[in-house]
C-alpha positions in Angstrom: 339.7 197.6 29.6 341.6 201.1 30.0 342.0 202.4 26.8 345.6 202.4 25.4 347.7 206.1 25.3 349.1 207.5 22.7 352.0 210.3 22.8 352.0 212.5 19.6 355.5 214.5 19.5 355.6 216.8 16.4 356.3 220.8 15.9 353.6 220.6 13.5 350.1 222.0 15.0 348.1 220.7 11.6 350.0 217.2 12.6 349.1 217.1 16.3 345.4 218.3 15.8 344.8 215.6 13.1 346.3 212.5 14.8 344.5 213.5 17.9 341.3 213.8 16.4 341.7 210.5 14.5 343.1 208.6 17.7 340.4 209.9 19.4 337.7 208.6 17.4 339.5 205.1 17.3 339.3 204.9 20.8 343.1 206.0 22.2 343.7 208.6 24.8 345.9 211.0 23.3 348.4 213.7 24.5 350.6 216.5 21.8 353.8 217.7 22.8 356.2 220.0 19.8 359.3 219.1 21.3 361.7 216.0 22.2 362.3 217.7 25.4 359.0 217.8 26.2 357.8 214.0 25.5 360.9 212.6 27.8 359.6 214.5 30.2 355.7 213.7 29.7 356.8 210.1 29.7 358.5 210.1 32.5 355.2 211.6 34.3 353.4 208.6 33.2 353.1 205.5 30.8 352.2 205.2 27.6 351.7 202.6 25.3 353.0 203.7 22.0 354.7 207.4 20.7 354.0 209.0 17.4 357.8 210.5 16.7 358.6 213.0 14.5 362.5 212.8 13.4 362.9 216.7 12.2 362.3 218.3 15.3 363.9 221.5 16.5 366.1 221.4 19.4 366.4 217.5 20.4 365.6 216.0 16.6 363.9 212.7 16.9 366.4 210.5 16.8 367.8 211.6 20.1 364.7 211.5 21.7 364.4 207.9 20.6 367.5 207.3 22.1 366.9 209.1 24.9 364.0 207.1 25.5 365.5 203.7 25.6 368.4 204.7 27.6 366.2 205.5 30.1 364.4 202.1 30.1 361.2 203.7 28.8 359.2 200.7 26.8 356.7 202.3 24.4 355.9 201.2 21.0 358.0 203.8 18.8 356.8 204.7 15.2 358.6 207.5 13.7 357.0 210.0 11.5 359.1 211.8 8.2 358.5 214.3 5.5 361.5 213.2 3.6 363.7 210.2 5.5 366.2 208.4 4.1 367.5 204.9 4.2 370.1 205.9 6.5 367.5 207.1 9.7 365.6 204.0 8.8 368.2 202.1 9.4 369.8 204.1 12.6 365.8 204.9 14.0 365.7 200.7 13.2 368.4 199.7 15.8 367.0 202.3 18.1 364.1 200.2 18.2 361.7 202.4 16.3 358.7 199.8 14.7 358.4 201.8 11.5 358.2 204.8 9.7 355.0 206.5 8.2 355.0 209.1 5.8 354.0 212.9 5.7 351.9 213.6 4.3 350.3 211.3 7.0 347.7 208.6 5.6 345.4 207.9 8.3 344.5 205.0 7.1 348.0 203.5 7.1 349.1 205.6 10.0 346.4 203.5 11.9 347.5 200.2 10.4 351.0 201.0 11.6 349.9 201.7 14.9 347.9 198.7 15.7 350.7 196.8 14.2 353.5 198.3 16.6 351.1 198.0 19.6 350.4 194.3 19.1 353.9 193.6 18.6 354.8 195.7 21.9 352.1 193.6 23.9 353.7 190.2 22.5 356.8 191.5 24.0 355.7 192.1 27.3 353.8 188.8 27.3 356.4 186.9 26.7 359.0 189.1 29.4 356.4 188.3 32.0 356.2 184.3 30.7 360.1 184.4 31.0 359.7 186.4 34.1 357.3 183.4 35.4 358.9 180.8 34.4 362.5 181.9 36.2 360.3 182.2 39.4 358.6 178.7 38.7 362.1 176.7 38.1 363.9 179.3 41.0 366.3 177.1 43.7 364.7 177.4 46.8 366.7 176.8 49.7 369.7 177.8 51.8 371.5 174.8 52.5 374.5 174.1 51.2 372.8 171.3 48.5 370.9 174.4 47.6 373.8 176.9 46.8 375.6 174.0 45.1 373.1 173.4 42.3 373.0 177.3 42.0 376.5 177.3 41.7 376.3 174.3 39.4 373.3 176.2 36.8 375.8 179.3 36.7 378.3 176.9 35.4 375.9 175.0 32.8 374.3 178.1 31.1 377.8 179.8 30.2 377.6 177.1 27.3 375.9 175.1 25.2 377.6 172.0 26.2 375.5 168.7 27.1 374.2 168.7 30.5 373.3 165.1 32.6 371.6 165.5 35.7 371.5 163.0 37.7 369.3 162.1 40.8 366.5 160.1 42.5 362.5 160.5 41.3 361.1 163.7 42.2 364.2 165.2 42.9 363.5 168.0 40.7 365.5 167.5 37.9 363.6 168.5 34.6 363.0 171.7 37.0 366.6 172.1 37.0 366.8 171.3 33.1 364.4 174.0 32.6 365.9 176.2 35.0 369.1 176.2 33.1 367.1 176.5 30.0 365.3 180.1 31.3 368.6 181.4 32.9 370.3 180.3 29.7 371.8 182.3 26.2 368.0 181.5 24.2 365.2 181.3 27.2 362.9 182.4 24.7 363.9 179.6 22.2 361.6 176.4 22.6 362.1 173.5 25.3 361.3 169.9 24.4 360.6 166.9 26.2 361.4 163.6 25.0 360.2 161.1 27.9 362.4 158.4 26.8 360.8 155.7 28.9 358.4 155.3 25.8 361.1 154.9 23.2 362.5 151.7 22.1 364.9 151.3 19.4 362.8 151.5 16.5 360.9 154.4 17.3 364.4 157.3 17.8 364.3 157.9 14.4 360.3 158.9 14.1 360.2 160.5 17.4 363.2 162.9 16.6 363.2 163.2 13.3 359.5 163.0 12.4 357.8 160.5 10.4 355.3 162.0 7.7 353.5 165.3 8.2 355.1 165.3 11.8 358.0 166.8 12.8 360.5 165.4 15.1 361.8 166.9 18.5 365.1 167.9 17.0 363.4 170.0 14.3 360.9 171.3 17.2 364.3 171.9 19.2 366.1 174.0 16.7 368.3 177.0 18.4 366.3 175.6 22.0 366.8 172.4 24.3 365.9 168.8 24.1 365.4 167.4 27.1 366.1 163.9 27.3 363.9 162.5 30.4 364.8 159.5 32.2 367.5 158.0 29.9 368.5 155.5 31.7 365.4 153.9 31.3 366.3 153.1 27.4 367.3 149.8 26.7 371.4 149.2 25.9 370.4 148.8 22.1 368.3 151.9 22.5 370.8 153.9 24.1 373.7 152.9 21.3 371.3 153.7 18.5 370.5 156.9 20.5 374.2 157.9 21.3 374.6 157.4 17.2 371.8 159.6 16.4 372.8 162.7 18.7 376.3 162.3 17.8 375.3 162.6 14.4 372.4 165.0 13.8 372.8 167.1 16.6 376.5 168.2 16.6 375.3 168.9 13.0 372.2 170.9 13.7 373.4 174.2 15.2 372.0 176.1 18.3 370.4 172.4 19.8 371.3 172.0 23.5 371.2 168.6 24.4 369.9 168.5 28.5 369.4 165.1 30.0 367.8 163.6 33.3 368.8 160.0 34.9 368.2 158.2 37.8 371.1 156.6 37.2 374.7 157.4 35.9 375.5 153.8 34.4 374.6 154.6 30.6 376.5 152.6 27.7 380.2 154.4 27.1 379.0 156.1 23.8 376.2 158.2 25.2 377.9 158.2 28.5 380.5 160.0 26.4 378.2 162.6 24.8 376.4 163.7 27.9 378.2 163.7 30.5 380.1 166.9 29.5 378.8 168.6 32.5 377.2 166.2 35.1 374.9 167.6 38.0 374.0 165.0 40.9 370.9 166.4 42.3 369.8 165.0 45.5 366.8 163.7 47.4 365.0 166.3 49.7 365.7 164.3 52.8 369.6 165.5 51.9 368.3 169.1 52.1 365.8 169.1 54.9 366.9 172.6 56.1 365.4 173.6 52.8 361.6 171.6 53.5 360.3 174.4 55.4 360.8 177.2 52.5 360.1 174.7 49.9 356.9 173.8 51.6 355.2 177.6 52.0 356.5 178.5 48.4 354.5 175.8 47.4 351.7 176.6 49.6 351.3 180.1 48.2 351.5 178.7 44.8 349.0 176.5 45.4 346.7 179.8 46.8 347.1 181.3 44.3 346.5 178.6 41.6 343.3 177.7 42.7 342.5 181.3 44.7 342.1 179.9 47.9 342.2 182.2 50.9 345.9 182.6 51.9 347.0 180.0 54.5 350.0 180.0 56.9 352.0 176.5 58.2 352.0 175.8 62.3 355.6 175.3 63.3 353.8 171.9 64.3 353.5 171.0 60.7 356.4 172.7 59.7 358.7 170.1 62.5 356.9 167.3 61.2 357.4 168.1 56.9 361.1 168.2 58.4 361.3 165.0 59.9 359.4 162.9 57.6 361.7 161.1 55.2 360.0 162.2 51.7 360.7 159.0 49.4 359.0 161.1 46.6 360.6 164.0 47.2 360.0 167.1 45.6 357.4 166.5 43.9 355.6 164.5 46.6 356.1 167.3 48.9 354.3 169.6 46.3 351.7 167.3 45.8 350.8 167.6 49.8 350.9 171.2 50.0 348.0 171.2 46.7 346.2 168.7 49.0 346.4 170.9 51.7 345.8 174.3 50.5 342.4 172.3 48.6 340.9 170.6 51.6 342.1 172.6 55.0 339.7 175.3 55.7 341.2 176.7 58.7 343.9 179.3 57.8 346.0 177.7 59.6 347.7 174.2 58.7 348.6 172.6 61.7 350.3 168.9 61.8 346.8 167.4 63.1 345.8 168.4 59.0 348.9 166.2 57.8 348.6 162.0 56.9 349.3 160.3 59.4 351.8 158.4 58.2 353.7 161.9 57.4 352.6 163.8 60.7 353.8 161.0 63.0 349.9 160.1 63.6 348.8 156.7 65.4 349.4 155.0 61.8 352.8 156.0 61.6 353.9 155.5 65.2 352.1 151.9 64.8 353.5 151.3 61.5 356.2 149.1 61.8 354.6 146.8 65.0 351.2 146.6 62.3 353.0 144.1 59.6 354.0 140.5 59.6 356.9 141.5 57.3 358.7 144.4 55.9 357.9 142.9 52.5 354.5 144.3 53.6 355.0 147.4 55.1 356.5 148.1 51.8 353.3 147.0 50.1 351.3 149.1 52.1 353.4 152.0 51.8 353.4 151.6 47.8 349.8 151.5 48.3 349.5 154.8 50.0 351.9 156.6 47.7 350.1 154.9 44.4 346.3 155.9 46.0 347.2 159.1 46.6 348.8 159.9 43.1 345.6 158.8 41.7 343.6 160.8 43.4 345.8 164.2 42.7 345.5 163.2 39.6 341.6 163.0 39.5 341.7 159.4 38.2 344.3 160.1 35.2 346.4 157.5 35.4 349.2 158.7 33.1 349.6 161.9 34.9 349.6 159.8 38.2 352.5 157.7 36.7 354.3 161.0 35.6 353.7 162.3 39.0 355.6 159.3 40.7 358.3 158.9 37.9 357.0 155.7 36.4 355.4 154.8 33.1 351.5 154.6 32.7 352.2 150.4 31.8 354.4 150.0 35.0 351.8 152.8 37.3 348.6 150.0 36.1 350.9 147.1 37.0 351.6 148.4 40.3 348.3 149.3 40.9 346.8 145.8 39.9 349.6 144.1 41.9 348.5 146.3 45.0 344.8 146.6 44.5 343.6 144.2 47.5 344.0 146.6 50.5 343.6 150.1 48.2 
């Protein structure tokens, strides 16, 4: 690991020679300038991790150089060094965004402590820009069609305000990506984002699951100034949904700086939650409404997948590329991201061509047979289900609740479906 720099800017040559000795010896590489003048222009030569700043300098004092600094977008931890400062450069250095002041004549000791202090908070900061960075890449619209401009056009909209948002749209459509989307774009991306899968709630247990029960906390309280995302809502029972539509209605209008976010398969919710969420409604649609958007949905999640589990970079035949487009993708999003993992794990060639596809998504001898192979369509339907529930589980690595979350369904419905189509699997 390169060891961190330090900038020392004082007119004092007993100052300079002292901090650089001790920096030294603790490990820092260290560079002295006397003047405000020279550090902006040493830092703009190179970067550094944290500046040792004098205020009383001649020429540029040090509160000019601080602000200097930031309005040229330099990011280094600032702590500001006085003989004899006073509440009032505290407070102005402060807003500047100086970490803190130490004292001449310096304490080494504390002058250290400070240091340490101001460069772990710096490196917190730029982890959490490059999480927030990340995570507006991961939940990014990808696409050009029309679909795909519409739901950018409708995030715009959604993160001007606080206001309930319902999203509404077929499994794997990509709607908690949305939610979260509109969370990272939104007034408080750093502010927390919790998941309430409401398909496990039943009128009994709202109160404990948002509110806490005991020691535990509940989701509003784990919510507070972020977004509670309400999952699959529609999935509540009627008396569920009423005792629901009560509780946000009454503890969440009165708990400030909570952004209610909802998801649905379905728009037909009772009238008093309909009534609270849909304030700004979002239809989201199935891939096979966007299939000019397949092809750039399926290399971003090819790279992703490369570089998840560094593979060796792989690029998509326009063979496989025809055939993603023309397949009809009842899972969707998410089951065309679950391919492109399978793919980027088990193709060796560089190259994935539509021979590498299933069959029944690459137009294959079982897919062009398909429909002649059953008795019924009730079976055809039981075979697809079969395929789809299979090859959840094995994406899964045998998890069965991840499966089920994969596919939109609850772990109890996944095993049902599973038992019910076990002879064939």
């Amino acid at each position: 690991m390169a060891a961190q720099r330090i900038l020392v800017i004082d007119d004092e040559p007993g100052v300079r020679t002292a901090l650089e000795g001790i920096l030294e010896d603790e490990g820092f590489q260290v560079e002295c300038v006397e003047t405000g003048e020279q550090g902006l222009e040493r830092l703009g030569d190179r970067e550094f991790d944290a500046v040792l700043l004098d205020v009383w300098l001649p020429g540029v004092d040090g509160l000019e150089t601080l602000q200097r600094l930031r309005e040229r977008n330099f990011d280094p931890a600032v702590v500001m060094i006085s003989g004899h400062g006073t509440i009032e450069t505290a407070v102005r250095a402060t807003k500047l965004g100086a970490f803190d002041f130490v004292e001449k004549p310096l304490s080494l000791e504390r002058t250290l402590l400070v240091l340490r202090n101001a460069l772990r908070q710096r490196n917190l900061e730029r982890m959490n820009t490059r999480l927030l960075e990340q995570l507006s890449r991961d939940t990014e619209i990808t696409g050009n069609s029309e679909v795909a401009q519409g739901l950018r056009r409708a995030v715009e909209i959604a993160v001007k305000s606080d206001a309930p948002v319902f999203l509404v749209g077929p499994h794997g459509s990509g709607r908690e990506t949305l939610a979260r989307r509109i969370h990272a774009t939104g007034r408080r991306p750093d502010a927390p984002f919790v998941d309430v899968p409401c398909a496990a709630l039943d009128e009994r247990s709202v109160d404990a699951v948002l509110f806490g029960s005991g020691t535990e906390r509940g989701r509003i309280d784990l919510a507070a100034r972020g977004c509670l995302f309400l999952g699959e809502i529609d999935r509540l029972a009627e008396a569920t949904q009423r005792r629901l539509a009560g509780v946000l209605d009454d503890r969440v209008r009165r708990a400030p700086g909570i952004r209610v976010l909802a998801s649905a398969s379905s728009a037909k919710l009772v009238g008093e939650l309909s009534r609270f969420l849909d304030v700004i409604r979002i239809d989201v649609p199935s891939l096979r409404r966007r299939a000019e958007d397949i092809p750039l949905l399926a290399e971003r999640f090819m790279h992703e997948a490369v570089r998840e589990y560094a593979r060796e970079p792989k690029r998509l035949a326009a063979d496989a590329l025809d055939a993603l487009t023309a397949w009809e993708w009842p899972g969707n999003i998410r089951e065309l991201q679950n391919l492109m993992e399978r793919l980027v794990l088990f193709v060796e060639a560089d190259e994935i061509r539509a021979a590498d596809l299933p069959a029944i998504v690459a137009g294959g001898p079982v897919s062009r047979d398909l429909y002649g192979s059953f008795e019924s369509l009730e079976a055809g339907f039981a075979e697809f289900e079969r395929y789809h529930l299979s090859h959840a589980l094995e994406d899964s690595a045998g998890d069965t609740r991840l499966a089920a979350a994969r596919l939109g369904l609850t772990p109890e419905e996944f095993r049902r479906r599973i038992k019910d189509r076990r002879k064939g699997m």
